[in-house]
N, C-alpha and C positions, 0 to 999 in steps of 0.2 A: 489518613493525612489529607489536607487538603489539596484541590486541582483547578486548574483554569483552562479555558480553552483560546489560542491563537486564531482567530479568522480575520477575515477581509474583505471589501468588499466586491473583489476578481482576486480570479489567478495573474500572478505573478506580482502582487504586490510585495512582494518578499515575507510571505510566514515561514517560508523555511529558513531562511536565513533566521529573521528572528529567533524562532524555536530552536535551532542548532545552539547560538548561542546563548538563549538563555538556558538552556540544558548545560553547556561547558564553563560556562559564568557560576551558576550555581554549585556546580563540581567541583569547581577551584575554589568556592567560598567554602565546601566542608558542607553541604548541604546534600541531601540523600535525596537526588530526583532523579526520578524516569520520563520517559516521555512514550507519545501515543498516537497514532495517525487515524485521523476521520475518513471512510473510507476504503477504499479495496487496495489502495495504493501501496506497493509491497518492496520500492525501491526505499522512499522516505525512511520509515522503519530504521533501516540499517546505518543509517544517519546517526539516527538518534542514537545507537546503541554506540558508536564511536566517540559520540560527541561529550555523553555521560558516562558509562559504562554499564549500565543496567539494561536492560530487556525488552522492549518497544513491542505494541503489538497493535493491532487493526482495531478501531471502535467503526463496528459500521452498520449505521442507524436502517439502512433500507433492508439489510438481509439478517440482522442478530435480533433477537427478542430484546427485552428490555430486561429480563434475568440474566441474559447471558452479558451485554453491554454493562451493566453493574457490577458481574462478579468480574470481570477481564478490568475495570477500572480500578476496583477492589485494590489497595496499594499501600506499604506504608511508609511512600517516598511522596514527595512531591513531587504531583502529576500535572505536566504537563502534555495537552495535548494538539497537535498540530493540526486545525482546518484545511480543506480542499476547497476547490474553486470560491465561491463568492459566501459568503455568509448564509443566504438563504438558497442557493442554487441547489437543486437533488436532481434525483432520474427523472427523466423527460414523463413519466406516468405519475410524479410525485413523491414526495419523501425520501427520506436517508441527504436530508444536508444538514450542516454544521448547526444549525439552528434547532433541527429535530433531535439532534445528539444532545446539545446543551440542556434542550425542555426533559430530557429521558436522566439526564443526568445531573440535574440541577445544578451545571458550571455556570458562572460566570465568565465571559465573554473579553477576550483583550481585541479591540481591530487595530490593523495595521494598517497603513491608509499609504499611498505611494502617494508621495508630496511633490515629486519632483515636478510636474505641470500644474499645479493648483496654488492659490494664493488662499482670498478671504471667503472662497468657494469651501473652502472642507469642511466648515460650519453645518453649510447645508447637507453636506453625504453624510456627515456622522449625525445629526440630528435625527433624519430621515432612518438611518439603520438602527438609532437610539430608541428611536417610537415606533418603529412597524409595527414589531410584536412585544408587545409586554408581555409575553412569558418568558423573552430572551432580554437579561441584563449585558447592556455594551456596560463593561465596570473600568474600562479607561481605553487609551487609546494612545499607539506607537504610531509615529510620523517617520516615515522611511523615504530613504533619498531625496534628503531635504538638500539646500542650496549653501547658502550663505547665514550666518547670522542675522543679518537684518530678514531672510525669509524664512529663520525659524520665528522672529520673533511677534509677524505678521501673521504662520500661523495661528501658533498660541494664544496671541491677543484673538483672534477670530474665534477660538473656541473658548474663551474665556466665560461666553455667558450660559454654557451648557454645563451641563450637570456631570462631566464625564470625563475625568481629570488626565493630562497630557502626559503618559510617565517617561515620556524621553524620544527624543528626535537622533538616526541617525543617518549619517550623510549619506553624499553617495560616494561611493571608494568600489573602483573596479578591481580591487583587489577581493572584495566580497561578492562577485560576480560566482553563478553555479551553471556550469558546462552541462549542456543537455542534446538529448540525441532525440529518434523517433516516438522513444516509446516515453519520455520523460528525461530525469535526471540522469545522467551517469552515476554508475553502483558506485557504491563507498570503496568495495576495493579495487579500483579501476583508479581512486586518485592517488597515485605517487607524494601528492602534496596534502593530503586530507587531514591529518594531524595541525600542521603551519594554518591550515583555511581555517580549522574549528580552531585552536586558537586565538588566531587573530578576531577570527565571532567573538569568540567567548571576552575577549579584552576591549573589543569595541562595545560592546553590550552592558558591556558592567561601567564603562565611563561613561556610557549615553544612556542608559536607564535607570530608572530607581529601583533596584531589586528589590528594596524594603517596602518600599511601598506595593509593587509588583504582588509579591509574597502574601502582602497582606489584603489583598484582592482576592486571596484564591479560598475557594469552599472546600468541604468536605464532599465527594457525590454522592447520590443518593444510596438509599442501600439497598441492595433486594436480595433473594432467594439465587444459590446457586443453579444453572441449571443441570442438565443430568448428562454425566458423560458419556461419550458411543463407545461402543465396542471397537478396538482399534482392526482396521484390515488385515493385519496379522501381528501374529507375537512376533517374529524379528522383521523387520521393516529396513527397508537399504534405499536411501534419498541420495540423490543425485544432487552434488551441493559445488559450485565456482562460479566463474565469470557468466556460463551459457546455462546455466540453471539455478538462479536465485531468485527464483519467484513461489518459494512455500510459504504458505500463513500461519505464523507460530503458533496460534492459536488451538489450531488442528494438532500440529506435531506435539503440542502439551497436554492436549486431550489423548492420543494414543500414549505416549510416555506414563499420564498421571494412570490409564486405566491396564498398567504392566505392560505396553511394547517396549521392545527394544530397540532402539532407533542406532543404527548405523548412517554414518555418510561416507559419501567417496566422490571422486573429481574423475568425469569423463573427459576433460581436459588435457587433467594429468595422465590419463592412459589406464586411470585405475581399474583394478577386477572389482566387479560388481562382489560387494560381500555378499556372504550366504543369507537368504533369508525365504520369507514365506513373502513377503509383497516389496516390491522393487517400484520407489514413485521417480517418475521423470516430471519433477515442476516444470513452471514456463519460464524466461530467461530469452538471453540472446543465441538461439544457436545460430541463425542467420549469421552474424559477426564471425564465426567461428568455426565455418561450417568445412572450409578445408579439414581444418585439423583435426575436427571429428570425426569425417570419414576417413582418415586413418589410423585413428586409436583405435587398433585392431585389440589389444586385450579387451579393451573396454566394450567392444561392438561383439566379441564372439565371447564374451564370459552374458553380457547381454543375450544375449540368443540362447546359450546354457541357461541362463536363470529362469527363460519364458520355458521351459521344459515342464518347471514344476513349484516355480511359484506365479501368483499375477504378476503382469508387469501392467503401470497405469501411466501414460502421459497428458501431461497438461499442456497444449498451447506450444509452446516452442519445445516442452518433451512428446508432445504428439506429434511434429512432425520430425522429430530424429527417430522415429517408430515406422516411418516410413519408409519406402525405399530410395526416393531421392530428395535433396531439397535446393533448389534452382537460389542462388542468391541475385544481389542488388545488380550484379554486372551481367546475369544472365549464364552463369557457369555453373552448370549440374554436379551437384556432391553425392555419392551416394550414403545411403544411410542406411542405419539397423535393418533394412527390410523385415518387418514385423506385421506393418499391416500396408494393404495394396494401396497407397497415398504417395502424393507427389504433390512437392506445395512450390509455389516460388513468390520470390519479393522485384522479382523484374519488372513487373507494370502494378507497385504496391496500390492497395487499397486499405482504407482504415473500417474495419470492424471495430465497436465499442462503444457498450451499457452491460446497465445490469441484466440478467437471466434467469428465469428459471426452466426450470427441465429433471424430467427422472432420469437417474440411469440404469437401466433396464437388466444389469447382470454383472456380476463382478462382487466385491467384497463391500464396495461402495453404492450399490444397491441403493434407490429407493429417491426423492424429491429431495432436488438441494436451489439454494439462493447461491448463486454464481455471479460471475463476470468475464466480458470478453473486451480484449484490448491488442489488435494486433495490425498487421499490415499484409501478410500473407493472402495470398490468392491459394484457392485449390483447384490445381489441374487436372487431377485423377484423384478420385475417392471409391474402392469398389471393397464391399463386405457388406455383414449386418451392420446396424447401427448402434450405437451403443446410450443412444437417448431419444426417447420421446418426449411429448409433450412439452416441445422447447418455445418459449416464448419471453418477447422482453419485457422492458418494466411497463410496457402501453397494453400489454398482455396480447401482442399482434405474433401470430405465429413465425417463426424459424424453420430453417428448411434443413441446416447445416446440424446431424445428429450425429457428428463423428464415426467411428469403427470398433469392433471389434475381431479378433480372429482367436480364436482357443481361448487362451489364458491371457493374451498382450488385449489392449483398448487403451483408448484417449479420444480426446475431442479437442476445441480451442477454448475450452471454458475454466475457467479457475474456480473451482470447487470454496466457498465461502463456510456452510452452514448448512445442517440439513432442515428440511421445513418441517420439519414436527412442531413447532415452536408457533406461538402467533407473532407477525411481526412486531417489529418497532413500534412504541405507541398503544398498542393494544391494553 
């Protein structure tokens, strides 16, 4: 089926918004669409899967091969997929932006352009993003938070003599406003109203764009070679899934499921016992937010400590430092935590870590060169053990110092595990 891609050209010109609603517009038309985030970005995702009901998962051109970004597009919904910051913006060392996905993926291109300060100027930004690169087709373009009628009708006539057809302006309405916090958007199930907000998307979107024409924009992606599955970290596997731990990439969890694991979840939240298993992951998520109530979900903190007896336990990022023994929040008040490994983090004097990565990890189930990313605000006060990565550097390939822990069978670091690098990248 065919796909298009949502960009822009900055962040926050509203693709999300858009893509939410053209995902619940097309839903309520009887139309079989999923949707897809460009990207390491792991809140959007869950968006999408509310907004249509299908399955949402990461296309992300700087860490996936061009097999792997093809089979994960592979669809037979209409795919939409949702761009990150500017149209051609990647990591600071280059590549993995919305531009390099599109050429990898032969989509078509929709921008969304934030009208609300601009008159007979948008002429010249979408020209300019029209021509840069002729391997990327802009194949129309949405005008978001426009004005008045007389200032859609200025813009329109302004792009009138460009080749790159207007499929719908819509206003602005602070009822389409999306609440965001340090690390991005607020989780999908964090809104009490997220139903009513995707809604009211999906019913503004359908009166202010042309779906048909929209629809008929969209291509088939390219097609390639699947690539080859891992061996999962273990046959039963127990992921840590709620409000403080929603940061896994489906992507992974379907490659251990497709190659026989058994995937359990449970809510350290909720107070849950850790299920039985052979590898126990703590993704990243907010435990900062959450971090009284963590420390004492004592089922969940001493069935935790049980499970590192004799299976791995792995965290990622905000599940590396509930692995630790305390974690200092935003007011400066010590929680304590799993003590698992000798770490102490806090968000009292925050700093922001965040790009892409790579790095081995040196032992564990998860063994061996992965493409990664770091996105957090956490300081580390106290780190003492081995490491649990070497060879860590960003996407300028400028060395890293921060190689996380490990102790027995527990480890984590602050890095979000993407892909392993066996693969050549993007583009190759």
């Amino acid at each position: 089926m065919p796909g298009l891609i949502v960009a822009a050209p900055a962040s926050g010109s509203g693709k999300t918004l858009v893509t939410l609603g053209l995902l619940r517009a097309f839903r309520d038309r009887g139309v079989a669409v999923r949707g897809a985030k460009s990207g390491p970005d792991y809140i959007d995702p869950r968006f999408h899967e509310a907004a249509c009901g299908a399955p949402s998962v990461n296309l992300d051109a700087w860490a996936m091969s061009p097999a792997r970004l093809r089979a994960l597009a592979a669809t037979d919904d209409l795919l939409i997929v949702e761009g990150a910051m500017g149209l051609f913006d990647g990591a600071a060392g280059g590549g993995g932006s919305v531009a390099d996905l599109a050429k990898v993926l032969g989509l078509p291109v929709v921008l969304v352009v934030d009208a609300a300060r601009i008159g007979q100027s948008v002429a010249a930004l979408v020209a300019g993003f029209a021509g840069f690169d002729p391997e990327v087709r802009i194949a129309g373009v949405i005008l978001n938070r426009t004005g008045s009628e007389r200032h859609v009708r200025m813009l329109r006539q302004a792009l009138d003599s460009l080749d790159v057809p207007v499929l719908g302006a819509i206003p602005r309405d602070a009822a389409l406003a999306h609440p965001s916090r340090h690390l991005g958007l607020v989780q999908a199930e964090e809104r009490d109203d997220l139903d009513a907000f995707l809604a009211h998307a999906g019913r503004t979107v359908a009166e202010r764009i042309d779906l048909h024409a929209l629809e008929g924009l969209a291509r088939p992606p390219t097609g390639g070679a699947v690539p080859p599955r891992r061996r999962p970290p273990g046959q039963r596997i127990a992921v840590a899934r709620d409000a403080a731990f929603g940061f896994s990439y489906p992507h992974l969890l379907a490659d251990w499921r497709e190659a026989g694991a058994e995937i359990a979840f449970f809510s350290p939240l909720a107070d849950e016992t850790v299920p039985g298993a052979d590898f126990v992951y703590l993704p990243g998520g907010y435990p900062e937010l959450h971090a009284q109530r963590l420390s004492v979900a004592q089922t969940f903190m001493q069935s935790l400590r049980k499970a590192s007896q004799t299976a791995d336990v792995v965290g990622e990022c905000g599940g590396y430092m509930v692995l630790g023994d305390g974690l200092v929040d935003a007011a400066g008040t010590r929680h304590a935590m799993a003590g698992l490994l000798r770490l102490e983090t806090s968000f009292a004097a925050p700093r922001l870590h965040l790009g892409y990565r790579r790095a081995r990890v040196v032992a564990g189930p998860l063994a061996g060169p992965w493409a990664a990313h770091e996105f957090h605000y956490a300081r580390t006060l106290r780190a003492e053990g081995d490491p649990l990565l070497t060879d860590v550097s960003d996407a300028e390939g400028a060395d890293l110092l921060d190689a996380g822990l490990r102790l027995g069978r527990v480890s984590g670091s602050f890095l979000h595990l993407i892909e392993p690098m066996d693969l050549p990248p993007a583009g190759a």
